[in-house]
C-alpha distance (Angstrom), angle and dihedral (degrees) to the residues before:
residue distance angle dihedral
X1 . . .
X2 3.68 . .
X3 3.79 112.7 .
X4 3.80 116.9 -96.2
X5 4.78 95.5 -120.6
X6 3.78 83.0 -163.3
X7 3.99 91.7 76.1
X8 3.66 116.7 92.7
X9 4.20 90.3 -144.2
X10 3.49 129.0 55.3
X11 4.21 112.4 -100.0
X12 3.73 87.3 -126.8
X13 3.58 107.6 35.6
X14 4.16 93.2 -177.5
X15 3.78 84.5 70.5
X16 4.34 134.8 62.8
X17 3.19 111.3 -143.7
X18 3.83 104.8 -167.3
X19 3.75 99.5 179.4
X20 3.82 85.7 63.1
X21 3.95 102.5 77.1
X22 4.03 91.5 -163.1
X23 3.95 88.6 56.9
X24 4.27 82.6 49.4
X25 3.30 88.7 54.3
X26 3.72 101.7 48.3
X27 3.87 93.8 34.4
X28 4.10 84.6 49.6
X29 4.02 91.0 47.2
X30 3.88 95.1 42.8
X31 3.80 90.2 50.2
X32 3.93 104.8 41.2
X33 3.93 88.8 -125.4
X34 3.64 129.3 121.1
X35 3.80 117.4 -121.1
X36 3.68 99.9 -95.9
X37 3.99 92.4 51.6
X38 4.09 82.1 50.2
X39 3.75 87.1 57.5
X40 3.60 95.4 43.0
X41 3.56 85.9 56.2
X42 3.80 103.5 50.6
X43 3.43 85.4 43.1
X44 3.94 97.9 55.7
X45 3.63 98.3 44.2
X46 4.38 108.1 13.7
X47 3.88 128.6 -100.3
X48 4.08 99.3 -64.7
X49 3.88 102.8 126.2
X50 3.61 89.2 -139.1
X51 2.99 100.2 50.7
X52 3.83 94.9 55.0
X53 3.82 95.7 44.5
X54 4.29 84.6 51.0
X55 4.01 77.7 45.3
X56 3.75 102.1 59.5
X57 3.61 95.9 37.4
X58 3.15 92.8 63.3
């Protein structure tokens, strides 16, 4: 099932998907980070959402 681009949130919202640009934008709102530092992120430590948000709190 394809996700639905309409939604504001991500379907699976354990996951970043960064080749989605609405799930950059929410992931980028919801963390206070622009969407380079998001990127930087998932790239450092993989798409888990927790893991990210533990990542750029440091």
């Amino acid at each position: 099932m394809s996700d639905n681009k309409e939604l504001r949130a991500p379907q699976d919202a354990s996951r970043i998907a960064l080749h989605e640009d609405y799930e950059v934008r929410y992931w980028s709102n919801k963390f206070g980070v622009t969407h380079e530092q998001l990127k930087e992120a998932v790239d450092a430590v993989g798409h888990s959402a927790e893991d990210v948000e533990k990542h750029l709190k440091g």
